[in-house]
BALO-933316 format. One record per residue: residue in one letter; x, y, z of N, C-alpha, C in turn. Coordinates in steps of 0.1 Angstrom, whole numbers, padded with zeros to 4 digits, always signed. Layout:
<rs>
AXYZXYZXYZ
...
</rs>
This chain:
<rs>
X+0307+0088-0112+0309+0075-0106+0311+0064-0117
X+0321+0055-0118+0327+0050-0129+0318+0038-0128
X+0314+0026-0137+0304+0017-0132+0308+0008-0142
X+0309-0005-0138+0315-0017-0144+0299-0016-0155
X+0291-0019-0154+0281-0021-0164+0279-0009-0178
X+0280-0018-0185+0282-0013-0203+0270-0005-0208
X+0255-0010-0198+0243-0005-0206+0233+0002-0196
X+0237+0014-0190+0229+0022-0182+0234+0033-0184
X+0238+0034-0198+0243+0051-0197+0232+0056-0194
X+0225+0050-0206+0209+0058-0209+0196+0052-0203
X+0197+0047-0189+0188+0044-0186+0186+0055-0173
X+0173+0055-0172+0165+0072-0166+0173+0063-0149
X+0171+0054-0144+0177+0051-0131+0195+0051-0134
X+0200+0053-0143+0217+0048-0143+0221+0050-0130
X+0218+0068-0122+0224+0072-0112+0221+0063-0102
X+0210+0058-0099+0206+0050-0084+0212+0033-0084
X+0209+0029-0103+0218+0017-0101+0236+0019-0099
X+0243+0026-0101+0253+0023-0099+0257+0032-0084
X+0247+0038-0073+0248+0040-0060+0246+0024-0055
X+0236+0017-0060+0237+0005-0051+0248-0004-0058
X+0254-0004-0068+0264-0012-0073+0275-0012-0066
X+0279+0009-0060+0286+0011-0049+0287+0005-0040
X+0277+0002-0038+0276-0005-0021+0276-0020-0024
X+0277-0024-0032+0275-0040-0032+0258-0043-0033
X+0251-0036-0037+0239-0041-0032+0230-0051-0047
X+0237-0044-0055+0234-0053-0073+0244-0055-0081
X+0247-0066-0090+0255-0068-0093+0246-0071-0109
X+0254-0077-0116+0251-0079-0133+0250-0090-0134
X+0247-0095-0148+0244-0106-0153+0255-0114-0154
X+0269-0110-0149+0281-0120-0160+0290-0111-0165
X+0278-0106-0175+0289-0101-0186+0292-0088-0190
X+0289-0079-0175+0292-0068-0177+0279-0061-0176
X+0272-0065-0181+0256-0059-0184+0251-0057-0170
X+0240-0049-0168+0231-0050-0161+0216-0056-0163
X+0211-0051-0176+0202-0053-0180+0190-0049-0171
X+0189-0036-0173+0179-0028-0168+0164-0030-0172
X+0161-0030-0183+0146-0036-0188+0142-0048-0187
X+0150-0059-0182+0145-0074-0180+0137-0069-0163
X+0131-0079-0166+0117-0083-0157+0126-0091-0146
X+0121-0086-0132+0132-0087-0117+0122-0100-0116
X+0132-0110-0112+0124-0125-0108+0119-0120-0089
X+0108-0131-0081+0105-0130-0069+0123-0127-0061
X+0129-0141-0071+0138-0140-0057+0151-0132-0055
X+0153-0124-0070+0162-0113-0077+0156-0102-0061
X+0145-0103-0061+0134-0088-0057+0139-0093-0041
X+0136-0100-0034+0142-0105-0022+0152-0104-0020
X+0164-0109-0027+0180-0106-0018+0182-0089-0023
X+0179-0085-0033+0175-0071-0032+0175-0059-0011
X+0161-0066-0013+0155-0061+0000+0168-0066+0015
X+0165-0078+0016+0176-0083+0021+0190-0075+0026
X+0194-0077+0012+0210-0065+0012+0205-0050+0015
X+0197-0044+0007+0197-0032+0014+0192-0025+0027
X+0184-0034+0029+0178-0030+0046+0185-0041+0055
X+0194-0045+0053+0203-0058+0066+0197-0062+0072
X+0187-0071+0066+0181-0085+0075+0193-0092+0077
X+0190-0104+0089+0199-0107+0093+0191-0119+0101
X+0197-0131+0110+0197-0138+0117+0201-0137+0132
X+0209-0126+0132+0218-0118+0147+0205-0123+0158
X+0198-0116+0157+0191-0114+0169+0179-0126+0170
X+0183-0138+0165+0171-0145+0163+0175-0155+0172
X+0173-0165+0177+0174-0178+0186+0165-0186+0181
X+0178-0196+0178+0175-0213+0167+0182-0222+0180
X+0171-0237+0181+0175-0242+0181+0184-0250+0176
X+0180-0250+0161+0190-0260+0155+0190-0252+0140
X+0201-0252+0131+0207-0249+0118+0188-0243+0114
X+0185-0230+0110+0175-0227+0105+0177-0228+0091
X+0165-0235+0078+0163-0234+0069+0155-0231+0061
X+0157-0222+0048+0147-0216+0044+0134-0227+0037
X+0136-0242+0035+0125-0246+0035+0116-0250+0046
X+0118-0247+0059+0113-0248+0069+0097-0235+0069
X+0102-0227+0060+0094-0212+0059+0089-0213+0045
X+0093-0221+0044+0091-0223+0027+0089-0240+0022
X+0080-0248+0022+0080-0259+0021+0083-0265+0004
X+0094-0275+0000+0094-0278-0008+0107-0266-0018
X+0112-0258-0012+0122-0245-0015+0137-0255-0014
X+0146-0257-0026+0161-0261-0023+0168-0252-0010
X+0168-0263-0004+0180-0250+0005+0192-0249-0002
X+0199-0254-0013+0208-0255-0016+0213-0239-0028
X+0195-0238-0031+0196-0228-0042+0203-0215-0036
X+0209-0205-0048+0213-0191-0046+0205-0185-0035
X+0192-0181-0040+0180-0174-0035+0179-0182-0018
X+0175-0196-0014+0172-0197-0001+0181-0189+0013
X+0191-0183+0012+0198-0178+0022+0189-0162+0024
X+0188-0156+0010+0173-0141+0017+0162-0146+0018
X+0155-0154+0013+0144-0157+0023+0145-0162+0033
X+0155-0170+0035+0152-0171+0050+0155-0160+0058
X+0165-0153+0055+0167-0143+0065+0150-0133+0066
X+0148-0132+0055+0134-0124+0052+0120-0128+0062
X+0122-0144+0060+0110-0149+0067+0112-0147+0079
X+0122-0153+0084+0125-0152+0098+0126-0144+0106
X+0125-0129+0097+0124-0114+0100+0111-0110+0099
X+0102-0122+0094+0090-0110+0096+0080-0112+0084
X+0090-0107+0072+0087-0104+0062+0071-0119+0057
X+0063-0105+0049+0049-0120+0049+0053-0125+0029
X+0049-0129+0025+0050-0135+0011+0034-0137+0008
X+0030-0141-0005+0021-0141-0011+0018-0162-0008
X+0011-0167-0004+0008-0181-0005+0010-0189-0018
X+0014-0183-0030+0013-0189-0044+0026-0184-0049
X+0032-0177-0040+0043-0172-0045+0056-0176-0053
X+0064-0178-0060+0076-0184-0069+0087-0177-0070
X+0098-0184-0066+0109-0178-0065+0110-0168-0082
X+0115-0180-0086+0118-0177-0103+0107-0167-0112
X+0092-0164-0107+0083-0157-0110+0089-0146-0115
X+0081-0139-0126+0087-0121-0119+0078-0115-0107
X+0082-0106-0107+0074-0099-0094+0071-0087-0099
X+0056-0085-0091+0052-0075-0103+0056-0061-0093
X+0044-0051-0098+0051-0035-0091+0049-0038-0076
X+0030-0042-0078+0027-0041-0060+0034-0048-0050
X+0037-0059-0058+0043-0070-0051+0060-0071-0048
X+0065-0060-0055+0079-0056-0051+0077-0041-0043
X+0066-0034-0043+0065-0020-0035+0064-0023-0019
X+0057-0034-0023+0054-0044-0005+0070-0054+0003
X+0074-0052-0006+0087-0062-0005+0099-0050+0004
X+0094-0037-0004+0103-0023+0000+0098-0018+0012
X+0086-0019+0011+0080-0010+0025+0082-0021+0036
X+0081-0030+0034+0085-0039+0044+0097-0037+0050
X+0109-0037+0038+0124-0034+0041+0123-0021+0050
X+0115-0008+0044+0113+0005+0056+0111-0004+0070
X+0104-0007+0070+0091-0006+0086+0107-0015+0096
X+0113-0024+0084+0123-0031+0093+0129-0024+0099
X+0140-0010+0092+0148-0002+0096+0144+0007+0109
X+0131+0007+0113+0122+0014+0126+0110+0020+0120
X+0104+0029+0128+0087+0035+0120+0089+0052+0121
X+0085+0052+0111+0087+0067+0104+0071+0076+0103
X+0068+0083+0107+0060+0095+0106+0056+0096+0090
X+0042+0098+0086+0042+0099+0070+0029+0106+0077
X+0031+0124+0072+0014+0129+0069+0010+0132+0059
X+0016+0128+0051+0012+0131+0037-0005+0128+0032
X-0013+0134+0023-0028+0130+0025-0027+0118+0009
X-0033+0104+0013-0032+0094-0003-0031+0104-0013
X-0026+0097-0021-0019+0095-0038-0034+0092-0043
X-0034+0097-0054-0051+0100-0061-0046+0094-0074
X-0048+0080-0077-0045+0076-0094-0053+0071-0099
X-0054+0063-0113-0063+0061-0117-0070+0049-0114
X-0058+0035-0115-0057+0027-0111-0057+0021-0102
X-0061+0028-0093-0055+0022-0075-0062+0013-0075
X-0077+0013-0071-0085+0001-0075-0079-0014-0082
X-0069-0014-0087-0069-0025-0089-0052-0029-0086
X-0049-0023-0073-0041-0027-0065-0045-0036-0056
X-0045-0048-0055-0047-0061-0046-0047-0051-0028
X-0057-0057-0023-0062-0056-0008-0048-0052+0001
X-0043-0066-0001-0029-0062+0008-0017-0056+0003
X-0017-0050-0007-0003-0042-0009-0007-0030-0012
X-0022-0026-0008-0023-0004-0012-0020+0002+0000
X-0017-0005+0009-0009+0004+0023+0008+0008+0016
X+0013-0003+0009+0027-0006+0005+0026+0006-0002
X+0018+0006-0018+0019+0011-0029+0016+0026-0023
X+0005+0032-0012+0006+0045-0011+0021+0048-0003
X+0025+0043+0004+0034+0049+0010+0049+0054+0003
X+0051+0042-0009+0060+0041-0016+0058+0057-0027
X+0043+0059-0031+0039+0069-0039+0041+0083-0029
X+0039+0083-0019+0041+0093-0011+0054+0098-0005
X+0065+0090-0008+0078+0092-0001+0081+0097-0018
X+0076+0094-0026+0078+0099-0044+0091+0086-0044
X+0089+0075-0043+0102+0068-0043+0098+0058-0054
X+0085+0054-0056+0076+0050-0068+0070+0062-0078
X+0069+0061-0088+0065+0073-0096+0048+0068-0104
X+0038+0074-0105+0034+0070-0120+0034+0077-0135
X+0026+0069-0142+0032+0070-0157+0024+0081-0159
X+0030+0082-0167+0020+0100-0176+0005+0101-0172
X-0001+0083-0176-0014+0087-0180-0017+0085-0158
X-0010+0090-0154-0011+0090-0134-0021+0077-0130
X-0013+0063-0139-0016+0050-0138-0002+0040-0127
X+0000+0036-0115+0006+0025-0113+0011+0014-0118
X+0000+0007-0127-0002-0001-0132+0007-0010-0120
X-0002-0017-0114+0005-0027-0105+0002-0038-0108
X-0001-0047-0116+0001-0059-0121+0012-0064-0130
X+0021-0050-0136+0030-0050-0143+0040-0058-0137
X+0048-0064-0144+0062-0068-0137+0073-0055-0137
X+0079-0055-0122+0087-0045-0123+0103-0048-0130
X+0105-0042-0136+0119-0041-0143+0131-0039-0131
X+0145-0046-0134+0158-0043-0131+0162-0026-0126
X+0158-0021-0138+0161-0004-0132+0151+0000-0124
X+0135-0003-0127+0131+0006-0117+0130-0002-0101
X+0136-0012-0098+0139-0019-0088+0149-0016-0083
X+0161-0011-0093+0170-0005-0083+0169+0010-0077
X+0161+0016-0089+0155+0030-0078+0144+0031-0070
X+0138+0021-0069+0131+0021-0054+0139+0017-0044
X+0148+0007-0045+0154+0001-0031+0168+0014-0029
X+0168+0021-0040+0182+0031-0034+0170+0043-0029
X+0151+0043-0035+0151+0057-0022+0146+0049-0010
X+0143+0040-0009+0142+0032+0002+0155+0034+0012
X+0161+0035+0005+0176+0034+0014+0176+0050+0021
X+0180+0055+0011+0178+0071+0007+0172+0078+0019
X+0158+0070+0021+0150+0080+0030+0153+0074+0042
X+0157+0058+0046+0161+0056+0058+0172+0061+0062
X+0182+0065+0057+0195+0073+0062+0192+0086+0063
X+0180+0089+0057+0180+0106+0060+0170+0108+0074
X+0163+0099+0077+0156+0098+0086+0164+0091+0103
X+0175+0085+0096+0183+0080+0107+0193+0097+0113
X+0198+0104+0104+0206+0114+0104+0216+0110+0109
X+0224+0118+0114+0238+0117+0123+0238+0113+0131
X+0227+0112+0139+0226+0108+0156+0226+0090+0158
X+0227+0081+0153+0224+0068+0150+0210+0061+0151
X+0210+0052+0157+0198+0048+0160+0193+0049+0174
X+0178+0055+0174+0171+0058+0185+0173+0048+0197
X+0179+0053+0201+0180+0043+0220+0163+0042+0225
X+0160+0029+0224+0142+0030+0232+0145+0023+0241
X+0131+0026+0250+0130+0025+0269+0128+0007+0265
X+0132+0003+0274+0125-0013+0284+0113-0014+0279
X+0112-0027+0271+0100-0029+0269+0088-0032+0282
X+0075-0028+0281+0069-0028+0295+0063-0042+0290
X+0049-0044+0302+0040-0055+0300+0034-0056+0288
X+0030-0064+0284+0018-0061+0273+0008-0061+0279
X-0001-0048+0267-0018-0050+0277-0023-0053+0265
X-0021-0064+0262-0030-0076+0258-0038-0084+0263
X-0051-0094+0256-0053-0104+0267-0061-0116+0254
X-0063-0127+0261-0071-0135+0254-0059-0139+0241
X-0046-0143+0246-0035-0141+0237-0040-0155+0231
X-0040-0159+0215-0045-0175+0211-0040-0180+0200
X-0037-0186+0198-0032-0192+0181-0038-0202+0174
X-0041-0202+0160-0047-0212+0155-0042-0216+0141
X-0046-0226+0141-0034-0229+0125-0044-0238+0113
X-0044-0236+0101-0056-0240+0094-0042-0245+0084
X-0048-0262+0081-0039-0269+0070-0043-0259+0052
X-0036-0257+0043-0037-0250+0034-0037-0261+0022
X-0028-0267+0027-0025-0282+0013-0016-0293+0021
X-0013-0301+0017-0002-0311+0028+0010-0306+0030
X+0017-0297+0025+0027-0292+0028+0025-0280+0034
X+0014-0273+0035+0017-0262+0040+0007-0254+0049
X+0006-0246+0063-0005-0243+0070-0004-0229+0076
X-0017-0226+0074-0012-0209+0085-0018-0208+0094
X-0007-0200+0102-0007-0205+0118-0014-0185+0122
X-0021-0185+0129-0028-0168+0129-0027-0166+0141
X-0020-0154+0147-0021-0155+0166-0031-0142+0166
X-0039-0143+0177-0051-0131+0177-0048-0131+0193
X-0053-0118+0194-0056-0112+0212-0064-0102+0209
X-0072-0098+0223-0077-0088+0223-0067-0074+0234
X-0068-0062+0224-0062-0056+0227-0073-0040+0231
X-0069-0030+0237-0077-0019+0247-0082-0012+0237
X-0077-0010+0225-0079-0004+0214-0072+0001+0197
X-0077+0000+0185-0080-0004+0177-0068+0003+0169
X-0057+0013+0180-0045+0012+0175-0031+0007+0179
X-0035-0006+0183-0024-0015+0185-0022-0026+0177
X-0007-0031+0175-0007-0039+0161-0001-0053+0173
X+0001-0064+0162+0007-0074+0165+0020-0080+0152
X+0027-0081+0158+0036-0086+0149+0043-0102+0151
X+0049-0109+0140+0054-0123+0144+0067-0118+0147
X+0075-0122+0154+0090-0111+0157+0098-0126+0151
X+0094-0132+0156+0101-0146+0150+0094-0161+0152
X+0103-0173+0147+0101-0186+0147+0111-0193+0148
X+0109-0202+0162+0122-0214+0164+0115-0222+0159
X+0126-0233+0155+0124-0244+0147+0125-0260+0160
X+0126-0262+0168+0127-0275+0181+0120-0287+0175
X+0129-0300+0164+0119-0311+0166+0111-0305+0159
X+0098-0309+0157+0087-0313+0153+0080-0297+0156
X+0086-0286+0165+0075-0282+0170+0084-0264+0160
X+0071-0256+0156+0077-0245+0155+0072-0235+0166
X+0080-0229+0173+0078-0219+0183+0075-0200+0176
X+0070-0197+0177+0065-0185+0177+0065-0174+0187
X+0076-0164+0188+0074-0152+0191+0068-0135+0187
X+0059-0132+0192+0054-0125+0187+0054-0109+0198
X+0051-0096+0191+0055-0089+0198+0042-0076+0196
X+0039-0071+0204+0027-0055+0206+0035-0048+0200
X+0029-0043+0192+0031-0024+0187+0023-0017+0192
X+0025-0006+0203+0018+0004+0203+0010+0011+0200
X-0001+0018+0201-0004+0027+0190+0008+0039+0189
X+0002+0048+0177+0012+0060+0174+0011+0069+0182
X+0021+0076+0192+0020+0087+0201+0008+0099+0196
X-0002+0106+0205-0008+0110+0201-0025+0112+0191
X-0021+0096+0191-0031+0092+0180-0047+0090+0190
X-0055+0095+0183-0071+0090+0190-0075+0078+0188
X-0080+0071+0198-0083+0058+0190-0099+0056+0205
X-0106+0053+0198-0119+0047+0212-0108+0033+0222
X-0114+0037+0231-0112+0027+0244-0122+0014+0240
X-0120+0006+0228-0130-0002+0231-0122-0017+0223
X-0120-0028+0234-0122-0040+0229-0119-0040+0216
X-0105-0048+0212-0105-0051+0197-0099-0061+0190
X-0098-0067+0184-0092-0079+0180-0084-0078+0167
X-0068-0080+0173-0057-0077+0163-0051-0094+0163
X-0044-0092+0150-0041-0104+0145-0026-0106+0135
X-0020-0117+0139-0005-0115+0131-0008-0130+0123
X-0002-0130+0110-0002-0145+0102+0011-0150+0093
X+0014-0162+0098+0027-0165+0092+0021-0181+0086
X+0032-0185+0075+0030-0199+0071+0041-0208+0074
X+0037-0215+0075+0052-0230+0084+0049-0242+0075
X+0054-0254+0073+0052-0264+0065+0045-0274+0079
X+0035-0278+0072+0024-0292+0077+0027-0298+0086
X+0042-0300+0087+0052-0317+0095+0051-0309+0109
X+0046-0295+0114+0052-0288+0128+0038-0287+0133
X+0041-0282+0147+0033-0285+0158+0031-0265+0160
X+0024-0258+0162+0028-0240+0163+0029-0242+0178
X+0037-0234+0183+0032-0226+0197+0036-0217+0200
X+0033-0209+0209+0037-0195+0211+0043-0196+0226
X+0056-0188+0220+0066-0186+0227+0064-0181+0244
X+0064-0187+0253+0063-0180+0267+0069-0170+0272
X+0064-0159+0275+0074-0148+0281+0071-0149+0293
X+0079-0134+0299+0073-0136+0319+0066-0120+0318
X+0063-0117+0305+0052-0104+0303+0035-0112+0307
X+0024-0108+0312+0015-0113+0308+0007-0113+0295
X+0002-0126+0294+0000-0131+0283+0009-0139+0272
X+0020-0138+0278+0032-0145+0271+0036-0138+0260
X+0035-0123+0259+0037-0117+0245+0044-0102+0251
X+0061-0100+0240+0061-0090+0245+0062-0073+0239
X+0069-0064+0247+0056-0053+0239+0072-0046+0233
X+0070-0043+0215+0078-0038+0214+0077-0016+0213
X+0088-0013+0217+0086+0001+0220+0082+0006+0207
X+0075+0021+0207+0075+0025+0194+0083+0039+0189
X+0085+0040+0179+0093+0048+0176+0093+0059+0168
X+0082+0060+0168+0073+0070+0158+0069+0071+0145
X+0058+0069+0143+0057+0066+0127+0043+0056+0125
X+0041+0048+0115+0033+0041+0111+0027+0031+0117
X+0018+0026+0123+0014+0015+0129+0013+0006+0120
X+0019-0008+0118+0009-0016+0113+0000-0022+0112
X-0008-0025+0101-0025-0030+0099-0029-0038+0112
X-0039-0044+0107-0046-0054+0117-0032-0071+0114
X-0033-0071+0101-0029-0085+0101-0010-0076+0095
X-0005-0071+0107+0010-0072+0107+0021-0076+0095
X+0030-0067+0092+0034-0071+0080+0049-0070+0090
</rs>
């Protein structure tokens, strides 16, 4: 495969960067280069995800022109980067509260960016038993769901000494060989058949459906929707956000638990969290499901956590 970039002969990813160059999915610096060892900025790492898992706006319902500093307070809408986050936020996708476009992004924090991109494409089955390293421990709380799964599909690798090292910033090349086995394993898992046809969504058997929203700083607040749910393998997810005026609307949706799975019959309290800017009002979207929330099908594979990614 012939590849416009001058400097990947010899980089251990060459083959995976220039599959996604195929596709449009990375492009170079300008001048031909790639530049494989430079350190992947937040928002490099975002339209990344973006393009290869096809977020999109299709299926979303705006009242009026959605913008990405609406999800992002204080963000140019005018910049390169604002068009994938918004598509990202408005899909779901969660971000870190301190987060910076221009930052680099380190490993955990781009492994989380990928698995997200998975879970978008539908839910996949993993029985693999955890990845045993050295470092795990000092993988932050909310990205060792990310980092094992990424380690178990072998789409992340570790180094000799069987270290992650997830504080690292991740580099250009090995950014583009996670997002091509990301890709990789969602096409082989889609097969030839296309995408799974699922049933009518039913009722939700949710209850005690509630939302609450805590100010963070003047520009910025998070809004947390909780219910109680039959049992301790059902998830909650934000499925989206209208923007109306003053007010941001929130739809949110049930996950299932995973066919098969045991779980006690007992009372439990699941939770989804998104951030909006200060100036908005939250509320949660009315359905004619009970509880106003509705249930999306499941499709086999991973549940998400308690607080929904």
């Amino acid at each position: 495969m012939v590849s416009a970039f001058t400097d990947i002969d010899n980089d251990p990813h060459a083959a995976a960067i220039r599959q996604l160059e195929q596709s449009g999915i990375v492009g170079g610096s300008g001048s031909g280069q790639f530049k494989p060892q430079e350190k992947l900025s937040y928002a490099e790492g975002v339209s990344l995800v973006v393009k290869a898992f096809e977020f999109n706006l299709d299926r979303l319902r705006f009242i009026r022109e959605p913008l990405a500093s609406q999800y992002f307070p204080g963000m140019n809408d005018k910049a390169w980067y604002a068009s994938p986050f918004l598509a990202a936020a408005a899909n779901g996708v969660q971000f870190p509260k301190d987060m910076s476009p221009g930052a680099s992004v380190t490993r955990e924090q781009f492994a989380d960016l990928v698995a997200q991109g998975i879970h978008h494409s539908g839910d996949y089955a993993f029985t693999q038993q955890a990845v045993v390293f050295k470092d795990e421990n000092a993988v932050a709380e909310p990205y060792r769901a990310s980092v094992q799964m990424l380690l178990k599909l072998g789409i992340a690798k570790l180094d000799e000494g069987k270290e992650f090292k997830p504080k690292t910033a991740v580099t250009r090349s090995e950014a583009a060989a996670w997002i091509n086995g990301g890709v990789t394993f969602v096409d082989k898992m889609n097969g030839d058949n296309g995408s799974v046809q699922n049933p009518a969504p039913s009722a939700s058997p949710l209850q005690e459906l509630a939302l609450t929203a805590s100010k963070l700083s003047d520009k910025v607040q998070e809004v947390k929707v909780t219910a109680q749910a039959p049992n301790p393998g059902y998830g909650l997810v934000i499925a989206g956000i209208e923007f109306s005026g003053t007010k941001a609307i929130l739809s949110v949706e049930v996950v299932p638990p995973k066919p098969g799975q045991m779980n006690p019959q007992v009372m439990t309290e699941i939770s989804a969290v998104t951030y909006i800017g200060s100036s908005y009002t939250p509320e949660l979207r009315q359905t004619q499901d009970e509880g106003g929330i509705a249930a999306r099908p499941f499709k086999g594979g991973i549940l998400p956590g308690k607080n929904a990614r």
